[in-house]
C-alpha positions in Angstrom: -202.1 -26.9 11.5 -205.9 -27.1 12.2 -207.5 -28.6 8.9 -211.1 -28.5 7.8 -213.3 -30.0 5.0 -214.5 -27.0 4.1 -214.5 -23.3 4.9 -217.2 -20.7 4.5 -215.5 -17.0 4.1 -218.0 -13.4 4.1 -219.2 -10.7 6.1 -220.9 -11.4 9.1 -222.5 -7.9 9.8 -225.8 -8.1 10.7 -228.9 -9.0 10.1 -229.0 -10.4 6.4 -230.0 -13.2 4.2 -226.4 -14.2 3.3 -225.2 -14.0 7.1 -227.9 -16.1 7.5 -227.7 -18.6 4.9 -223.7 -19.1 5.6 -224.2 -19.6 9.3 -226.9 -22.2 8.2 -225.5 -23.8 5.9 -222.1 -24.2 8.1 -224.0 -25.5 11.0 -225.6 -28.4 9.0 -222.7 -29.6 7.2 -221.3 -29.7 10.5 -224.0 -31.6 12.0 -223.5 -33.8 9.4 -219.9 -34.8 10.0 -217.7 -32.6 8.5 -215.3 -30.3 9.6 -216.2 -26.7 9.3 -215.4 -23.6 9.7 -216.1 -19.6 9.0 -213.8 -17.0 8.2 -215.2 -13.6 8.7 -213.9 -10.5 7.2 -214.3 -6.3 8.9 -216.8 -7.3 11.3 -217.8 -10.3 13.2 -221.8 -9.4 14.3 -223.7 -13.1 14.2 -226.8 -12.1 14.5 -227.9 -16.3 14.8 -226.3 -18.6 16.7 -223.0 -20.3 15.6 -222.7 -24.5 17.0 -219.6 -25.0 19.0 -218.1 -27.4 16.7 -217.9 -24.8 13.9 -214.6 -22.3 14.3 -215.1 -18.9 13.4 -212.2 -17.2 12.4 -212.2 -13.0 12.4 -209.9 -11.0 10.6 -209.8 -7.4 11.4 -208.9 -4.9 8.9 -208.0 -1.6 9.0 -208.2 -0.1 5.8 -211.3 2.0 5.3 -211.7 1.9 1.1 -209.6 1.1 -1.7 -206.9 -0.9 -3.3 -205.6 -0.6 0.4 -208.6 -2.4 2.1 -208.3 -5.6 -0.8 -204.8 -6.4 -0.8 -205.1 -6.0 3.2 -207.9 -8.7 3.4 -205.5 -10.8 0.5 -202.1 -10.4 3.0 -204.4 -10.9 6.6 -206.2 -14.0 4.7 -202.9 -15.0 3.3 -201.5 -15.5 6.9 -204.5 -16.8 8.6 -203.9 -19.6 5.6 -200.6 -20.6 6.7 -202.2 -21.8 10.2 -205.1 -23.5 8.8 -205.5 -25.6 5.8 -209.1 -26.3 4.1 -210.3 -28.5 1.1 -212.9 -26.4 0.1 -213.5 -22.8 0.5 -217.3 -21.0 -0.3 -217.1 -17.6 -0.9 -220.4 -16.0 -0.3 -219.1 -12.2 -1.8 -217.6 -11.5 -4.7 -214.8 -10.0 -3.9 -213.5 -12.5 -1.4 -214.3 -15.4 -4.1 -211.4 -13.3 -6.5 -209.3 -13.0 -3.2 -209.5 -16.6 -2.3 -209.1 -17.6 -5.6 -205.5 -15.8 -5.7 -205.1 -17.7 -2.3 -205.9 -21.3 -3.9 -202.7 -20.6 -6.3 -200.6 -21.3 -3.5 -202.5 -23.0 -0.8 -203.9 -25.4 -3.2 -207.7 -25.9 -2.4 -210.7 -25.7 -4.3 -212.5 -22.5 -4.3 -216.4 -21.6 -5.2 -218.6 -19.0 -5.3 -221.9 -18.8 -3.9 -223.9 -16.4 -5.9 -226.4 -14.2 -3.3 -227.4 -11.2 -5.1 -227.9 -10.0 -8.9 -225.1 -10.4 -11.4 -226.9 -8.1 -13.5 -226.0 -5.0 -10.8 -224.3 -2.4 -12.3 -221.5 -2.9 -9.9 -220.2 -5.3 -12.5 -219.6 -3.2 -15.9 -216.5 -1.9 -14.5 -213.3 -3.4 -12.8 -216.0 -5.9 -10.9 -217.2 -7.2 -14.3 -214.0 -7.3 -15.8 -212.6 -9.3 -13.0 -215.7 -12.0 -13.0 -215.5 -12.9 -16.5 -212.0 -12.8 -16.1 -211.6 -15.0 -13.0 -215.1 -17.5 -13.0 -214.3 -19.6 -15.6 -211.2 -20.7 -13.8 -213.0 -21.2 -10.6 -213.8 -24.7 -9.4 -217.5 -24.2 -9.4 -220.7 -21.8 -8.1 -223.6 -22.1 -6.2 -227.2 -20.0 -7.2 -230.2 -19.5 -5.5 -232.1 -19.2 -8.9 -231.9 -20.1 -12.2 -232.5 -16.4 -12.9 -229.3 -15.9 -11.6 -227.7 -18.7 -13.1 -228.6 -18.2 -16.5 -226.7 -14.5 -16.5 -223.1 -16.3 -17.2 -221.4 -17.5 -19.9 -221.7 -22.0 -20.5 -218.1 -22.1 -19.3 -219.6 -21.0 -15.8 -223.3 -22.8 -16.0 -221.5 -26.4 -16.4 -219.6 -26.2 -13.1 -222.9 -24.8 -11.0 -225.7 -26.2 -8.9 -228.7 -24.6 -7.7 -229.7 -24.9 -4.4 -231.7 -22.2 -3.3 -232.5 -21.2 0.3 -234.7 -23.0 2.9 -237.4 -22.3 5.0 -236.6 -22.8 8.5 -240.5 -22.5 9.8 -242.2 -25.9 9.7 -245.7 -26.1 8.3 -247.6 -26.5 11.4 -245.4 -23.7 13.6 -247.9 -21.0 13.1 -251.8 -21.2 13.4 -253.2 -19.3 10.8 -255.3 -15.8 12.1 -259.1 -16.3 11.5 -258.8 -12.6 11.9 -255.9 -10.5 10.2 -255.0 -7.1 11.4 -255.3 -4.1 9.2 -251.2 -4.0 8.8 -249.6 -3.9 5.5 -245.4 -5.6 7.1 -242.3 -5.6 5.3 -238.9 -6.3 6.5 -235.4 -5.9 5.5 -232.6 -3.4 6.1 -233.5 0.2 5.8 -231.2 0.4 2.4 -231.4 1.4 -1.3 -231.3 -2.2 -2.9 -234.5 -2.8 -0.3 -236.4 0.4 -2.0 -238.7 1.3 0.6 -239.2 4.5 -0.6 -241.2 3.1 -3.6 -243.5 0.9 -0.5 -244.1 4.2 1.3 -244.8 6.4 -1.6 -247.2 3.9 -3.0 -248.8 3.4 0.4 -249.9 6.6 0.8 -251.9 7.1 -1.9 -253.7 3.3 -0.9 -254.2 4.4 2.7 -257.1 7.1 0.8 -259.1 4.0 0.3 -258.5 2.2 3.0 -258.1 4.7 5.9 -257.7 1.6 8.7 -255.3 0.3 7.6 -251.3 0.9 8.7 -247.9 -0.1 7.5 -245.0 -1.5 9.3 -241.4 -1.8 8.3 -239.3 -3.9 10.1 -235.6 -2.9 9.9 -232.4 -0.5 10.6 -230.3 1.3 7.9 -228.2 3.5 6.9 -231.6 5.3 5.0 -233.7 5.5 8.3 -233.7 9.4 8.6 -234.2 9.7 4.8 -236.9 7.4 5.2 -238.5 9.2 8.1 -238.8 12.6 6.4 -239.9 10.9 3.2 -242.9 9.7 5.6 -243.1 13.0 7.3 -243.3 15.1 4.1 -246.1 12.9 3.0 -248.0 13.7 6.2 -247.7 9.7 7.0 -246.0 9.8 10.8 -249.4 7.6 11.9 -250.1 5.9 9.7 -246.4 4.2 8.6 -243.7 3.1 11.5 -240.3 2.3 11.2 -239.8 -0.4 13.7 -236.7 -1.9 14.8 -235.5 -5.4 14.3 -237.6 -8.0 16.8 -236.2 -11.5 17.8 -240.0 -12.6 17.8 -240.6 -11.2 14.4 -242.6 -14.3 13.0 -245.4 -13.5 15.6 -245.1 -9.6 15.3 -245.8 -10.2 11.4 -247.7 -13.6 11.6 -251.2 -11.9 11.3 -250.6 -9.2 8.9 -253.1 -8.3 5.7 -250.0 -8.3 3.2 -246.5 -8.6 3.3 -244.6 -6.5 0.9 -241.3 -6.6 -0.4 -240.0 -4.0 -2.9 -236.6 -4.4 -3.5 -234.6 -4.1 -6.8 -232.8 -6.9 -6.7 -233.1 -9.8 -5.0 -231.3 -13.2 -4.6 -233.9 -15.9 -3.0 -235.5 -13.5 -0.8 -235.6 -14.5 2.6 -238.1 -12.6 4.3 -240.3 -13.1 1.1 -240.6 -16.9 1.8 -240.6 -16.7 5.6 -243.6 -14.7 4.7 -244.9 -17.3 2.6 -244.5 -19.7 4.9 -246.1 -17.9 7.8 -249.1 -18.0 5.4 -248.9 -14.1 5.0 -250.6 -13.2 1.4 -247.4 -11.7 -0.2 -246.7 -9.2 -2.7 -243.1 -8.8 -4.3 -241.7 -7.1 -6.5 -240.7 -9.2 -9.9 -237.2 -8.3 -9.5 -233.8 -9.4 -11.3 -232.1 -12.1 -11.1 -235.6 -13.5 -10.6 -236.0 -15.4 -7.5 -239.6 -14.1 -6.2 -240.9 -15.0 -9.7 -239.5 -18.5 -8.9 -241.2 -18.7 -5.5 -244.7 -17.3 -6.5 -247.4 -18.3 -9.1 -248.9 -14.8 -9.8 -252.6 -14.8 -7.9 -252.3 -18.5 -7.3 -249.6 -18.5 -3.7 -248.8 -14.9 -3.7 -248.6 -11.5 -6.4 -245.9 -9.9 -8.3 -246.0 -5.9 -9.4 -243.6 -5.1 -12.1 -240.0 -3.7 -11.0 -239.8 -0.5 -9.2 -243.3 0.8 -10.7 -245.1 2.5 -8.2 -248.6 2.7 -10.4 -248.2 -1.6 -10.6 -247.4 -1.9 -6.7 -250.7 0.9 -5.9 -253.0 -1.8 -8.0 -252.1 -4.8 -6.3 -251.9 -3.9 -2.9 -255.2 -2.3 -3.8 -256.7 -5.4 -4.7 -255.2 -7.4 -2.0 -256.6 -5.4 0.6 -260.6 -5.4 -1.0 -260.2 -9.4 -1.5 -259.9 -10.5 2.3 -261.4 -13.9 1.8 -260.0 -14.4 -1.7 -256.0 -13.8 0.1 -257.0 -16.8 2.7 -256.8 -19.3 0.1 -253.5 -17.3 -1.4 -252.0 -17.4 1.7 -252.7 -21.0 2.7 -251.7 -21.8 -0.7 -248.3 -20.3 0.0 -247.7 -22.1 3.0 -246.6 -24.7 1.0 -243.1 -23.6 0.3 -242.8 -25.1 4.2 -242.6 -28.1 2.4 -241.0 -27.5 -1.0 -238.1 -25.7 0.4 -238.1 -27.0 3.8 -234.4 -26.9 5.7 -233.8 -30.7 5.6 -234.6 -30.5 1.5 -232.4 -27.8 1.0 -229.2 -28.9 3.2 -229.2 -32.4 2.4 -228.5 -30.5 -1.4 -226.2 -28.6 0.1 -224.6 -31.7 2.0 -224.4 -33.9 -1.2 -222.8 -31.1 -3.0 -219.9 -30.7 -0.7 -219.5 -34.8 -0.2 -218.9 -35.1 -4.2 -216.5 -32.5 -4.2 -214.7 -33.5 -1.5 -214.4 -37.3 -3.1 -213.0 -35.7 -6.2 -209.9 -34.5 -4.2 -209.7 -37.5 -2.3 
């Protein structure tokens, strides 16, 4: 029976800031020593690159919705479990930390959760939330990206967390900052509801009357693309905003950009938002639930915030962003600074210790 320290299970489909952060966070710990591997569930797309030394174990299933597709991932995880054997296991989505936590009756290792989105979604009045409050407390312990986030759940659940939010995986001297930005208003993320371009492209067109140069780019693919596209058509917009498709090179496509925007309703620790940051972008983001852009930016000092879906709010700002070029220098240079604050050696040494003390505690 191959045996590991600790075992990362989720979703890798795409493109995403938990993909991401699990493939990260496995590589380092492996790096560091420790036996690792990742146990993906439906689909197995990695859209970053996976070390050698970390397994990757992919478990089709069949089902297409309901009861059916959970207690196939349960009975197809249950079986994969009686080959392998891991200490800990990380659940990145919530509905594999209940499953896993079933498993951990009977194969007898310690199970977390780590915490990527909002718990406030309304996915969790129903069966979801009855399940989490239901489940959590007798979990061995969570991971958040924000205190935001972490301050949603009861004290039974708070004392057995950490935070450790994500990194930044561009160091400070990467990029040169432009002398000259282009008239580009970026934003990047998948082409979805949660990511609410709509709101972005609405608002942009009644900004674009003021400043008639300048353009806006979306980076991205979704299952919204062709709502998107007549939303930008019926608006009379087909020049002025482009959906682009994912890049590889997408720090130097959006390096040199007025403003970076991101409008979603919810957001964990926003990726894109700090690699934005970090490329010394000027950013504006949405003050979204469970608060992690609020966490990262100090409102006109690094970056701005509009209020939460509020198209008027996002209008102003960008608005002013766009008539204070010299003022958004010193934002953006200001903002470079997460490079350092949340730099990948910071935030997976965390991640590292985290893992060591839990793993002394079983041995």
């Amino acid at each position: 029976m191959k045996q590991y320290d600790v075992m990362f299970v989720g979703h890798l489909h795409g493109f995403g800031g938990a993909e991401k952060s699990m493939i990260k966070v496995a590589n380092a710990l492996s790096i560091r020593g420790l036996r690792v591997a990742i146990v993906t569930f439906d689909e197995c797309i990695a859209p970053f690159d996976i070390l050698d030394n970390v397994d990757v174990h992919f478990i089709k299933i069949e089902s297409r919705r309901g009861i059916k597709r959970v207690f196939e991932r349960y009975n197809k995880a249950s079986f994969l479990l009686q080959k392998i054997s891991s200490k800990i296991v990380i659940a990145f989505w919530f509905q594999l930390s209940i499953i896993f936590y079933l498993l951990s009756l009977k194969y007898k290792f310690k199970i977390y959760y780590s915490e990527r989105g909002d718990p406030t979604d309304k996915e969790y009045l129903g069966l979801n939330g009855w399940m989490r409050k239901l489940v959590f407390p007798k979990m061995d312990g969570f991971i958040f990206q924000t205190r935001g986030a972490q301050s949603c759940f009861p004290e039974s659940v708070v004392k057995k967390s950490i935070i450790i939010p994500n990194p930044v995986y561009i160091k400070y001297d990467d990029y040169v900052t432009t002398k000259k930005r282009l008239p580009i208003v970026v934003a990047v993320g998948r082409l979805t509801h949660q990511k609410n371009f709509k709101l972005l492209i609405k608002a942009f067109a009644e900004v674009v009357v003021k400043f008639p140069a300048v353009n806006l780019v979306i980076y991205g693919d979704g299952v919204m693309k062709e709502d998107l596209l007549l939303t930008i058509n019926s608006l009379g917009m087909s020049k002025r905003i482009q959906l682009h498709e994912p890049v590889k090179d997408l720090f130097n496509e959006i390096k040199d950009s007025s403003v970076f925007v991101l409008p979603s309703l919810y957001e964990g620790m926003p990726n894109a938002l700090m690699e934005a940051m970090a490329l010394g972008v000027p950013s504006l983001s949405a003050d979204c639930p469970p608060g992690g852009p609020a966490e990262l930016i100090i409102e006109g000092y690094n970056g701005f915030l509009f209020k939460n879906n509020d198209e008027n709010d996002l209008i102003n700002k960008l608005e002013y962003m766009l008539s204070k070029p010299q003022e958004m220098e010193l934002v953006g240079f200001r903002a470079k600074n997460i490079c350092k604050t949340h730099s990948e050696e910071i935030v997976m040494n965390k991640w590292t210790d985290f893992v060591n003390k839990q793993l002394l505690c079983i041995r």
